[in-house]
DOVO-853793 format. One line per 3 residues: number of its first residue (from 1); their letters; for each residue x, y, z of N, C-alpha, C. Coordinates in steps of 0.2 Angstrom, whole numbers, plus 5000, padded with zeros to 4 digits. Example, Ala and Ser with C-alpha at 12.3 -4.5 7.8 and 13.67 -1.06 7.14 Angstrom:
<nodes>
1) AS) 5066/4972/5039/5062/4978/5039/5066/4984/5039 | 5064/4989/5035/5068/4995/5036/5064/5000/5039
</nodes>
This chain:
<nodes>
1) XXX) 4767/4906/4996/4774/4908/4996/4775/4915/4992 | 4779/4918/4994/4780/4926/4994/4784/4925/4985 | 4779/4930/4979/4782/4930/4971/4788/4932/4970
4) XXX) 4794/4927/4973/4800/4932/4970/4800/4930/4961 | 4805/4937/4960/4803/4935/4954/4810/4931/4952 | 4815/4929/4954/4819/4924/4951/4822/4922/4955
7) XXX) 4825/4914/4951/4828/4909/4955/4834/4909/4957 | 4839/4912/4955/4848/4915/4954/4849/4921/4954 | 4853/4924/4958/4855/4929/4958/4860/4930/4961
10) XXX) 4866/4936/4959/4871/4937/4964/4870/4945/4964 | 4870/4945/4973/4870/4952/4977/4879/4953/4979 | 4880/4958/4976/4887/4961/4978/4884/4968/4984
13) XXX) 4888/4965/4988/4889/4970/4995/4895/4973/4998 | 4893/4980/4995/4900/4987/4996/4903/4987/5003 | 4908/4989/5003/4910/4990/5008/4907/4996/5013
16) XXX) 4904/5001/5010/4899/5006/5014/4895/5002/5019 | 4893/4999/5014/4886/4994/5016/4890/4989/5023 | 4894/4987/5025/4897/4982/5029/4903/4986/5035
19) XXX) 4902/4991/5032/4909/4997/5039/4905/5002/5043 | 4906/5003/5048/4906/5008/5050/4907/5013/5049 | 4906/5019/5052/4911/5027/5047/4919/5025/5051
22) XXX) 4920/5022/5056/4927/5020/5061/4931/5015/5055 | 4927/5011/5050/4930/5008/5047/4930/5001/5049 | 4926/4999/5053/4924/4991/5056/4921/4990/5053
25) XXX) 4919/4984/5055/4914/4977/5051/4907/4983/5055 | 4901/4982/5054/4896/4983/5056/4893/4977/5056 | 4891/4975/5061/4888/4967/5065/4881/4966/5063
28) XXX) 4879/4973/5063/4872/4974/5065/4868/4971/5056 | 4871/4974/5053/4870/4975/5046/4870/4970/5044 | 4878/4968/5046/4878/4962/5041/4876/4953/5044
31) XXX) 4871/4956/5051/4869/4950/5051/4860/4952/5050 | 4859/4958/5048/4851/4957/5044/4852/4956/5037 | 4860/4955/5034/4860/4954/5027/4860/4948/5027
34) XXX) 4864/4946/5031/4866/4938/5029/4857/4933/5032 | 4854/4937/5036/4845/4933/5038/4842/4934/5032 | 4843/4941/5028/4839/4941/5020/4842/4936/5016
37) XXX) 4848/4933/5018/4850/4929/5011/4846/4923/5013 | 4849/4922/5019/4846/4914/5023/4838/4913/5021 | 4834/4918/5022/4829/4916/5020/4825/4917/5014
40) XXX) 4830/4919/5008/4826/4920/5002/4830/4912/5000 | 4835/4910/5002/4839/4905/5001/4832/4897/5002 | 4830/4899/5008/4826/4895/5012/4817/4894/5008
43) XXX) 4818/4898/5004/4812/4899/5000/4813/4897/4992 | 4818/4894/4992/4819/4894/4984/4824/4898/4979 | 4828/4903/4983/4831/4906/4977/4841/4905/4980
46) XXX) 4842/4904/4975/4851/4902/4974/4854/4910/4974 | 4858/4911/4976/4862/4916/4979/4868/4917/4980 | 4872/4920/4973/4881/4920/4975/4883/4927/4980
49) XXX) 4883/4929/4983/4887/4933/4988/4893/4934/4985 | 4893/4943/4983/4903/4944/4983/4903/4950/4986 | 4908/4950/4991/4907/4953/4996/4914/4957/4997
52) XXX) 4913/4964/4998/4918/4969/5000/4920/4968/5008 | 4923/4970/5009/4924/4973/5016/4932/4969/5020 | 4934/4966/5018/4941/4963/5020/4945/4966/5021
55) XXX) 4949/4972/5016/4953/4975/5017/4951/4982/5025 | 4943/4983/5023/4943/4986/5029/4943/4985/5036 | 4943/4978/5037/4940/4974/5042/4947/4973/5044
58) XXX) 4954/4971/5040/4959/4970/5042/4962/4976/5044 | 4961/4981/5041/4963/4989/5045/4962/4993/5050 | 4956/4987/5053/4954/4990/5060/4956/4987/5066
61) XXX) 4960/4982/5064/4962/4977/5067/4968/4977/5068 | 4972/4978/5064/4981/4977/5061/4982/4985/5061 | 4988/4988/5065/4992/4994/5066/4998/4994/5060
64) XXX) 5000/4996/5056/5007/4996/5052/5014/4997/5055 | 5019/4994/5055/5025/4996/5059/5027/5000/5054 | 5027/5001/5049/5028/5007/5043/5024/5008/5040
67) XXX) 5026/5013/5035/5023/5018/5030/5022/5013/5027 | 5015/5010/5021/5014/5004/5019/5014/5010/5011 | 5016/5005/5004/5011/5009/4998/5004/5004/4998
70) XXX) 5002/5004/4993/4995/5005/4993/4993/4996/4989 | 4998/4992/4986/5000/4987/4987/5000/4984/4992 | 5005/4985/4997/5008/4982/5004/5001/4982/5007
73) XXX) 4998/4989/5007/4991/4989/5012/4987/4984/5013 | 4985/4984/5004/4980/4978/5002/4981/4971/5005 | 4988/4969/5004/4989/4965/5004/4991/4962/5012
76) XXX) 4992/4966/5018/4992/4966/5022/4985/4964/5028 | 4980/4972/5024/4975/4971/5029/4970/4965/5025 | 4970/4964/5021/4965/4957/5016/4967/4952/5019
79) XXX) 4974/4949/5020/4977/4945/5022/4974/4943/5028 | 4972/4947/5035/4971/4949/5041/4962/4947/5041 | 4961/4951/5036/4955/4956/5036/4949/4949/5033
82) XXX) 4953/4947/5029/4948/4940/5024/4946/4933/5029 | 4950/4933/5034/4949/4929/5040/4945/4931/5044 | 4944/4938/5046/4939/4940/5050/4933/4939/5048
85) XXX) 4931/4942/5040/4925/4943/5037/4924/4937/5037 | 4927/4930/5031/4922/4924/5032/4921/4922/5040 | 4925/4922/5043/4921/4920/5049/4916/4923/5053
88) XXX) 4916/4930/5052/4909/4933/5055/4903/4929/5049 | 4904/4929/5043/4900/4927/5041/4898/4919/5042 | 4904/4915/5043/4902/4909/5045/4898/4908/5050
91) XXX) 4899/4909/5057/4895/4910/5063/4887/4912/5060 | 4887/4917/5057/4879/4921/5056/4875/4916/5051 | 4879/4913/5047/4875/4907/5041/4874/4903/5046
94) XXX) 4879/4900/5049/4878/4894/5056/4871/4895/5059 | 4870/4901/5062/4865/4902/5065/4857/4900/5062 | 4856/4901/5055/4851/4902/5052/4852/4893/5050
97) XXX) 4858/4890/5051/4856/4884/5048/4859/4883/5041 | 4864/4886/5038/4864/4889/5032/4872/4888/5032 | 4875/4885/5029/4883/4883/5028/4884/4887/5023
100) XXX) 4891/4892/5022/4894/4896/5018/4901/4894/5016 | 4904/4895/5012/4910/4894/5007/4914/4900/5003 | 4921/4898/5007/4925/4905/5003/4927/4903/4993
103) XXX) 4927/4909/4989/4929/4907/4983/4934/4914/4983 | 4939/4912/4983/4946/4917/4981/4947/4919/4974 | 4945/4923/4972/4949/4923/4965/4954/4930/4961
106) XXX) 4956/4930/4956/4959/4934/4953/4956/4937/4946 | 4959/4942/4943/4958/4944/4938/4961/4941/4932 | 4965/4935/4933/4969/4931/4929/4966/4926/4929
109) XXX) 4962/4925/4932/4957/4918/4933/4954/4915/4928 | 4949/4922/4926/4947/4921/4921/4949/4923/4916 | 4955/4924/4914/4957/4924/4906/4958/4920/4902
112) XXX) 4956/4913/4907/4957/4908/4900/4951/4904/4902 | 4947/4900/4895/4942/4897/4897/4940/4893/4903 | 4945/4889/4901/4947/4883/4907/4947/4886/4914
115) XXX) 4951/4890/4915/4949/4891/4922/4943/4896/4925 | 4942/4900/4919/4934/4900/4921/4928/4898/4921 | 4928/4893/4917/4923/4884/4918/4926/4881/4924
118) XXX) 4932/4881/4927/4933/4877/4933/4930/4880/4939 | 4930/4890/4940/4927/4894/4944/4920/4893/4942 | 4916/4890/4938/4910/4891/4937/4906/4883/4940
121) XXX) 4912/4878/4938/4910/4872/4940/4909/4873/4949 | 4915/4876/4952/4916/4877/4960/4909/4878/4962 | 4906/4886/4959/4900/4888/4963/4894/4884/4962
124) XXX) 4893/4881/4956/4889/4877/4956/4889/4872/4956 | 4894/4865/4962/4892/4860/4964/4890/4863/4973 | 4893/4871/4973/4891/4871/4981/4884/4875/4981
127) XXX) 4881/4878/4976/4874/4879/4975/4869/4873/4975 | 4872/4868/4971/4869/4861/4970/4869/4860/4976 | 4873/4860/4983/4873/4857/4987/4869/4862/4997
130) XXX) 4866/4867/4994/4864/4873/4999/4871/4875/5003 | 4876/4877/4999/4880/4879/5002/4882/4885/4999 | 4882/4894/5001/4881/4900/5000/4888/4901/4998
133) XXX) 4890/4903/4991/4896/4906/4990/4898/4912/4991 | 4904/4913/4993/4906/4922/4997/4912/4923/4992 | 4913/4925/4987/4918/4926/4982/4920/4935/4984
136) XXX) 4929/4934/4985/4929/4938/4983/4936/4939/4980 | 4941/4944/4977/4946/4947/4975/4952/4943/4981 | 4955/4939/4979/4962/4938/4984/4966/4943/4979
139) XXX) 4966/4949/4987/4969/4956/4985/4977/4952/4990 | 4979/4945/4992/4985/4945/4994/4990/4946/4988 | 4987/4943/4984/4992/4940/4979/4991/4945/4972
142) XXX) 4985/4948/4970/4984/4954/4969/4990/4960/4968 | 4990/4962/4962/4996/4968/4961/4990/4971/4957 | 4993/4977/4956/4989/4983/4954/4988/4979/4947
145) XXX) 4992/4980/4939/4989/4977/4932/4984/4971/4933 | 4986/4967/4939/4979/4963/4939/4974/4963/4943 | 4973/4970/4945/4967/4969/4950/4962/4972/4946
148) XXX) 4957/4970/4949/4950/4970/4947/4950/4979/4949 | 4945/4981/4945/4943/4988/4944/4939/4990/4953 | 4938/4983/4953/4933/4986/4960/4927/4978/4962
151) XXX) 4926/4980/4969/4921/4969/4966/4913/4970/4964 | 4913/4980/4960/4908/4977/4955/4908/4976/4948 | 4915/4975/4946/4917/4972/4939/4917/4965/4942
154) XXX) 4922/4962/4947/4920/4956/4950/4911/4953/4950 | 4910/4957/4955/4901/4955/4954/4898/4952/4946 | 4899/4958/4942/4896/4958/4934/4900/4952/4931
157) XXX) 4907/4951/4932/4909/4944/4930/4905/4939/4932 | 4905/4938/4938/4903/4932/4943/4893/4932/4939 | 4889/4934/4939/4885/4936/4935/4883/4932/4931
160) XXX) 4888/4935/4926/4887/4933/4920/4889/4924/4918 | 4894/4923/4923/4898/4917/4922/4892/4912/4927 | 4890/4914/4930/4884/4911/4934/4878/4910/4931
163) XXX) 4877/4913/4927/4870/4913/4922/4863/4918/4928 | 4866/4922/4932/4861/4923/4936/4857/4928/4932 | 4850/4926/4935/4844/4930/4932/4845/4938/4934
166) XXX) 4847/4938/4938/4849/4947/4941/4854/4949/4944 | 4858/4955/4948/4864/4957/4949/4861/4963/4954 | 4862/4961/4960/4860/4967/4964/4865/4968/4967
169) XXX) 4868/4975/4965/4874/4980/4967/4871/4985/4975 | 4873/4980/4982/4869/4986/4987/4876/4991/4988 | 4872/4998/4989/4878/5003/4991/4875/5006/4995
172) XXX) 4876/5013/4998/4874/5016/5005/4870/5022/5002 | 4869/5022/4997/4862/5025/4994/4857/5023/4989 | 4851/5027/4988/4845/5023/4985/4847/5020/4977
175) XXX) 4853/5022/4974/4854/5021/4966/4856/5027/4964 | 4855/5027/4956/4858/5033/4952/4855/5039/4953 | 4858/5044/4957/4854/5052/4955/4852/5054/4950
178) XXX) 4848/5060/4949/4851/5063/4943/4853/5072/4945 | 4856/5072/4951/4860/5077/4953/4863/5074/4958 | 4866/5079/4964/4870/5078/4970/4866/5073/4973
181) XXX) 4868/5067/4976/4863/5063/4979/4862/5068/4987 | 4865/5072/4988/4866/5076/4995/4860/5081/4994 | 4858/5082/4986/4856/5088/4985/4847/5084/4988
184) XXX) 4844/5088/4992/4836/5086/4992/4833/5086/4986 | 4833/5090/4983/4830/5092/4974/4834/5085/4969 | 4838/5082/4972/4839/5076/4968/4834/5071/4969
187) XXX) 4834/5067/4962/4828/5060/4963/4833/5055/4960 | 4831/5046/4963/4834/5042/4959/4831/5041/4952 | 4836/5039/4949/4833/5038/4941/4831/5030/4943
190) XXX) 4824/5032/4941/4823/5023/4945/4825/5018/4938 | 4824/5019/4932/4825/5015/4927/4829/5015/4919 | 4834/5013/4918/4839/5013/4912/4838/5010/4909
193) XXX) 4835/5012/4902/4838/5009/4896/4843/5008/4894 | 4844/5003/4889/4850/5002/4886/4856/5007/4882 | 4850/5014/4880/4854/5018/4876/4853/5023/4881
196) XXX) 4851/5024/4886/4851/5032/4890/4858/5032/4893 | 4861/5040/4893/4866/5040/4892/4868/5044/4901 | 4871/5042/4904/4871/5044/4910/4877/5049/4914
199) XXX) 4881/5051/4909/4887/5053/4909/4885/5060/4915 | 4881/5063/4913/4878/5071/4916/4876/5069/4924 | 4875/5065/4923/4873/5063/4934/4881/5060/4936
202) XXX) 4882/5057/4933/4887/5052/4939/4894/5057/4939 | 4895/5056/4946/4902/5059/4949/4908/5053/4948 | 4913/5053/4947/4920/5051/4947/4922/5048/4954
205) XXX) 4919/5051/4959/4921/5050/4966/4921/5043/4968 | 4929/5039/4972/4927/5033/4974/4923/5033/4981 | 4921/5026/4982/4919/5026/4989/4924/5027/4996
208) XXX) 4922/5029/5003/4926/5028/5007/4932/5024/5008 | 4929/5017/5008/4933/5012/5010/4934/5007/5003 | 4932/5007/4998/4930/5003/4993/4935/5007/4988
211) XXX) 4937/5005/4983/4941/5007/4976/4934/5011/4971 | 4930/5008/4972/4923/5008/4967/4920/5013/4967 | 4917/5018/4964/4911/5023/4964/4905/5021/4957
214) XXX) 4900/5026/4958/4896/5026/4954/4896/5025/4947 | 4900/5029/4945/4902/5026/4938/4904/5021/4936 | 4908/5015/4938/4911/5009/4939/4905/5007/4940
217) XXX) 4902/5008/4944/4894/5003/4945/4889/5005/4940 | 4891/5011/4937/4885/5011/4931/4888/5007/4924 | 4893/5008/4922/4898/5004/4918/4895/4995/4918
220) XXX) 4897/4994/4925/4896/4985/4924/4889/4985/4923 | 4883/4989/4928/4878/4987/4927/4876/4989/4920 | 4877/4991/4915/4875/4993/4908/4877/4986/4904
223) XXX) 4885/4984/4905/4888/4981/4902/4882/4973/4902 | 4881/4971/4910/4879/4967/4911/4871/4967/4910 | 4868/4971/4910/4860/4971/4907/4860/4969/4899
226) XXX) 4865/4971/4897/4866/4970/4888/4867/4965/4886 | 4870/4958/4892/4871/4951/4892/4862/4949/4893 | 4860/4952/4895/4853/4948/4897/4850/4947/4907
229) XXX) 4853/4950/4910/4854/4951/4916/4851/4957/4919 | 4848/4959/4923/4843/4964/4925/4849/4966/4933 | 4848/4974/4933/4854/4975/4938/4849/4981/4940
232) XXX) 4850/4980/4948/4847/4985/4953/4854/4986/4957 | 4854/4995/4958/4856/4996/4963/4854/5000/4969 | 4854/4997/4973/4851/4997/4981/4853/5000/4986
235) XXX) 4849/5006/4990/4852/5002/4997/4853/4999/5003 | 4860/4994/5003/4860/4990/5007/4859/4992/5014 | 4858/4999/5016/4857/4998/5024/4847/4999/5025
238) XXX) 4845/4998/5020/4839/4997/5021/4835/4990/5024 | 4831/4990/5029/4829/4986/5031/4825/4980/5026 | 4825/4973/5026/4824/4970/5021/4824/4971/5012
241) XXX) 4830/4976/5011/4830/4975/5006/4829/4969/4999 | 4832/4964/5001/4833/4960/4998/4826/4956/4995 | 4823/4953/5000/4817/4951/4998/4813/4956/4997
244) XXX) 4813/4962/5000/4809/4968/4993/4809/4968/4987 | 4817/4968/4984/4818/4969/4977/4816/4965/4974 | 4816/4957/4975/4813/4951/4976/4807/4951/4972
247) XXX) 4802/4955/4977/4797/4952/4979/4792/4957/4971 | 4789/4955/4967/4787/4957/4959/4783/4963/4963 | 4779/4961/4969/4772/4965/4970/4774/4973/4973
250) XXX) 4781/4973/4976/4782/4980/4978/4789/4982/4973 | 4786/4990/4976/4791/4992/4971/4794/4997/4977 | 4801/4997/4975/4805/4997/4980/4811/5004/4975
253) XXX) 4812/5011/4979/4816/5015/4975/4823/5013/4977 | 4825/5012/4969/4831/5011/4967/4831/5012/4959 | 4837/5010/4958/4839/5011/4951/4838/5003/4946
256) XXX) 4836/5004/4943/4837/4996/4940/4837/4997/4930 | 4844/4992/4931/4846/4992/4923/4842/4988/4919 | 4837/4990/4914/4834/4982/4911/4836/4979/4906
259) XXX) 4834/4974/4908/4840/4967/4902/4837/4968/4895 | 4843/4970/4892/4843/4968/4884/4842/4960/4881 | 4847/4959/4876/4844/4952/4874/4848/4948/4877
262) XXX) 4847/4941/4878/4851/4937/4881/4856/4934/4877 | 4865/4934/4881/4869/4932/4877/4872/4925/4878 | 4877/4920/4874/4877/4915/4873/4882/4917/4880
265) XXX) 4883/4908/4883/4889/4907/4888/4896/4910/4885 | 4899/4910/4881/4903/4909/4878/4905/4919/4878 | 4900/4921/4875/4897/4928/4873/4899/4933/4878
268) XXX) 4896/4931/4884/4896/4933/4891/4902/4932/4894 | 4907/4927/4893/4915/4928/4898/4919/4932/4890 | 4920/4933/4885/4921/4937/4879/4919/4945/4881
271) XXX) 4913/4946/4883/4911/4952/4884/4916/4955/4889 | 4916/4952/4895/4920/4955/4898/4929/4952/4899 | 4931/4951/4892/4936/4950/4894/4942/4954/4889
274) XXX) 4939/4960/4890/4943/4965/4887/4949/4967/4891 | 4949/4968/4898/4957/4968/4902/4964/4965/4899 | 4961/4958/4898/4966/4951/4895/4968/4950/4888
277) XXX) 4965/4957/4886/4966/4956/4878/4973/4956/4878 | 4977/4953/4872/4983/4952/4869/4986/4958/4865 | 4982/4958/4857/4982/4961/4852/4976/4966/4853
280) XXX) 4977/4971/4847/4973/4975/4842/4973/4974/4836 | 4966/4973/4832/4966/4972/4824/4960/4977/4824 | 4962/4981/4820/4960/4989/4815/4957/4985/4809
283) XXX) 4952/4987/4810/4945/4983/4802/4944/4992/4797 | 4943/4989/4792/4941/4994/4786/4932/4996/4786 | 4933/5000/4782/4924/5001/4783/4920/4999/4781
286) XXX) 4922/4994/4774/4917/4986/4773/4916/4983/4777 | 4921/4981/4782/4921/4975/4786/4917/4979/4791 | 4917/4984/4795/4914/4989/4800/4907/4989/4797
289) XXX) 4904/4990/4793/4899/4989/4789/4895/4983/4791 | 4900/4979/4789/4895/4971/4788/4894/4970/4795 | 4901/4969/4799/4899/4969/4809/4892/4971/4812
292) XXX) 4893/4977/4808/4886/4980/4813/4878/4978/4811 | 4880/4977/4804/4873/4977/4800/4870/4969/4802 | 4874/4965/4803/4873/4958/4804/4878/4953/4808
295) XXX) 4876/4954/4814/4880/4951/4822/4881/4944/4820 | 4881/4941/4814/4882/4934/4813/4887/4936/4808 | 4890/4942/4808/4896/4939/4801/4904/4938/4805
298) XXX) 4906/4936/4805/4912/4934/4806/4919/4941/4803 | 4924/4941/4807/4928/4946/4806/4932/4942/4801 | 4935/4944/4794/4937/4940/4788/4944/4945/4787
301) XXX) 4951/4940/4786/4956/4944/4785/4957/4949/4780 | 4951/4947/4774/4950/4954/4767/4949/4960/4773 | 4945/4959/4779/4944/4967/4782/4948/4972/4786
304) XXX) 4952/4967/4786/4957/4970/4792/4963/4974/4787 | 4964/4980/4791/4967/4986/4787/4976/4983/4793 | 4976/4982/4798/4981/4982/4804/4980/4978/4808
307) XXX) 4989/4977/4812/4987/4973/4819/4993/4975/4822 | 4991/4975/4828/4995/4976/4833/4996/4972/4837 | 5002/4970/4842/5004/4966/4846/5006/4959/4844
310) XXX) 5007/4953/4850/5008/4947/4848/5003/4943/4854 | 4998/4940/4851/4996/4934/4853/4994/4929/4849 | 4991/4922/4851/4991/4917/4850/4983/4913/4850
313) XXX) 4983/4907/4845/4977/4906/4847/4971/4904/4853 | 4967/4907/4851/4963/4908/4857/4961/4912/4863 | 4968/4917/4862/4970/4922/4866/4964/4929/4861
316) XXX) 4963/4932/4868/4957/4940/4865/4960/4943/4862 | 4958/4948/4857/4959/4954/4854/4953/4959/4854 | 4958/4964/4854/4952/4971/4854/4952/4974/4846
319) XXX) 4946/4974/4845/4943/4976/4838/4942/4983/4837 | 4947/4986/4831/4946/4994/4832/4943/4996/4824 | 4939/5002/4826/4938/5004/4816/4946/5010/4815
322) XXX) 4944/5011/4808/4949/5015/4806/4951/5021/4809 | 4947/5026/4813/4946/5030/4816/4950/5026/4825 | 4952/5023/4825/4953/5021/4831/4950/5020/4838
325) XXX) 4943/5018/4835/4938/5018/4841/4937/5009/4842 | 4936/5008/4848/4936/5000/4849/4929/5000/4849 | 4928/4993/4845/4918/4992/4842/4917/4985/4847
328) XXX) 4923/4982/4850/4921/4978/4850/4929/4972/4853 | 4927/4966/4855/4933/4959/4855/4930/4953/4853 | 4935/4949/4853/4935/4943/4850/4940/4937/4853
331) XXX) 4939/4931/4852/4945/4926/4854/4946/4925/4846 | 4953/4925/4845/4956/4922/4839/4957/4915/4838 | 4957/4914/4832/4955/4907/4829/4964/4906/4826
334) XXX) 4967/4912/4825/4972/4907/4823/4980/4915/4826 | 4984/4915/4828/4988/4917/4830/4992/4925/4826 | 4996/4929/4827/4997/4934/4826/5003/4932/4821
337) XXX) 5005/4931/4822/5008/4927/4815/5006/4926/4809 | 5003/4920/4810/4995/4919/4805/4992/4925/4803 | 4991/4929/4806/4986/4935/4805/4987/4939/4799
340) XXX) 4996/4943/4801/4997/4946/4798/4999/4944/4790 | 5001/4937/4787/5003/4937/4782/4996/4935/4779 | 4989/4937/4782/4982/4935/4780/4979/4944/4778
343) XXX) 4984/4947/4780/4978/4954/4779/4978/4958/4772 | 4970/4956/4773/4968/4959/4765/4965/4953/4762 | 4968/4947/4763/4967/4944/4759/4960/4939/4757
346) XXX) 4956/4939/4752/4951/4936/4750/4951/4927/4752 | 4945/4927/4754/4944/4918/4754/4947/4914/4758 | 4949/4916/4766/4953/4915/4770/4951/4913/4777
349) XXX) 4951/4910/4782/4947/4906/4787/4947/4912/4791 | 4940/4914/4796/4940/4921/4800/4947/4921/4803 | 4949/4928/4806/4952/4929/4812/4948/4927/4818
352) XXX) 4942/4930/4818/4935/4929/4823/4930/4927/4821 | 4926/4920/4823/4922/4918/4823/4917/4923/4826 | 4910/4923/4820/4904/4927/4823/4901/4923/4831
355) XXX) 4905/4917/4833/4902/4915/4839/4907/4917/4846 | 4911/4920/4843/4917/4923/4849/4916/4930/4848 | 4915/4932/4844/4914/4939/4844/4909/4943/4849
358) XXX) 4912/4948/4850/4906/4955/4854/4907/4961/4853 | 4901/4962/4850/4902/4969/4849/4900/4975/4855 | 4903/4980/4854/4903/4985/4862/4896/4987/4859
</nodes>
């Protein structure tokens, strides 16, 4: 049997990777994607699928009788477009023998525990059951404040909240540059550490059809290696890519993020739930001090200089120093109310538990 080297994984698939330059599904493509999954699937390894391409796929299909915003669009051709994709994909699992399953979600889904242990339990009695999950963004119901940055901040949640061993971002070229990927004299940067700083290669530019560009995908994948997750990005029109990356014995050019330390369940849906933060609490430079020095201290009301906003138990906050740079969030232990008649004050229960806390 062929060395993959892990058992879990979720593969996000760009809309580049699944359209045309017309702006249609690409048949071809997406039925040697979906045989790479079928058969790493058929070999041993678990596999969440979160897949772009619906709003495109509605676009080429559905004409506007008006001027639409950019709202309306979404919500139009996804509506259209999210029927077309899962069932192209249905038929093509059918083929291989391989049952697939839609998972809709939102950006509000997971801002509270419970319904992100609910979305967690979902994928995981249909992994338990050889049933492929194809999760993506319900862009019907989707308004701009709550949508997702792009489905590869979706992808890196889904990840993270999955416990998968790795996170492969396929897109319509080999990985990171470190110049114009147009340019011949560019090379992929095959390997990123944790502190290598990337800002001097990557361009701002979205993709075609997709919300998302390279720095979004550098972003999540950084974020997500730091949780303990290894992140390659790929390109997906390469022939068998999948069980290449896969496979320990080849090496295959692309970019890959490598995994820092491994962070708790809890740690992991906290990281990225900065969007849903409530409040701001502003720490002094004891407190900033003690945080960094030792990731087990707890945020204590003596540290906190300010607070800003209203939330509630158990609701996020974003954690700023006195300079007003965020270090960090937390789930609160006890409400904005509480907070504020606790600042400063010695020998007082944390605001943030060192087991809710993340430091940026």
């Amino acid at each position: 049997m062929t060395p993959y080297r892990y058992k879990r994984i979720a593969v996000k698939i760009g809309s580049n990777v699944l359209t045309q330059e017309d702006g249609t599904l690409d048949m071809i493509r997406m039925s040697a994607l979906v045989n790479q999954v079928s058969d790493l699937q058929k070999k041993g390894v678990e596999i969440i699928l979160v897949s772009s391409g619906a709003v495109a796929a509605g676009r080429s299909e559905v004409k506007a009788s008006r001027k639409l915003d950019s709202v309306d669009q979404r919500q139009l051709y996804s509506a259209v477009g999210q029927a077309i994709l899962i069932k192209r994909y249905y038929d093509l699992f059918q083929k291989n023998g391989i049952t697939c399953g839609q998972v809709l979600t939102t950006k509000e889904s997971f801002s509270s525990r419970g319904h992100y242990l609910n979305q967690k339990n979902c994928m995981t009695v249909m992994l338990e059951n050889g049933v492929i999950p194809i999760v993506n963004e319900n862009d019907t119901i989707s308004v701009t404040e709550l949508m997702f940055t792009d489905n590869d901040e979706l992808s890196g949640l889904i990840a993270s909240m999955m416990d998968a061993e790795a996170l492969i971002i396929l897109s319509n070229i080999d990985g990171i540059y470190n110049g114009d990927p147009k340019d011949p004299e560019s090379k992929v940067i095959r390997k990123i550490l944790p502190d290598t700083d990337l800002k001097q290669y990557i361009a701002s530019s979205k993709s075609s059809f997709g919300r998302g560009g390279m720095l979004t995908k550098s972003n999540i994948a950084r974020k997500v290696a730091e949780e303990g997750i290894a992140v390659y990005i790929a390109n997906g029109k390469k022939e068998n890519i999948l069980p290449d990356l896969l496979d320990a014995s080849k090496d295959i050019i692309c970019t890959t993020f490598v995994a820092n330390k491994k962070a708790s369940a809890v740690k992991k849906w906290i990281a990225h739930s900065e969007g849903f933060a409530k409040g701001k609490v502003y720490i002094n430079q004891g407190c900033l001090e003690a945080l960094l020095k030792n990731d087990a201290n707890s945020l204590l009301p003596v540290g906190i200089k300010s607070i800003e906003g209203s939330f509630e138990k158990g609701d996020i906050v974003r954690i700023f120093d006195q300079a007003g740079h965020q270090i960090g969030v937390g789930k609160a232990q006890y409400g904005s109310e509480s907070a504020y008649e606790l600042i400063g004050k010695k020998g007082e229960k944390p605001l943030i538990h060192y087991d809710y806390l993340y430091l940026d």
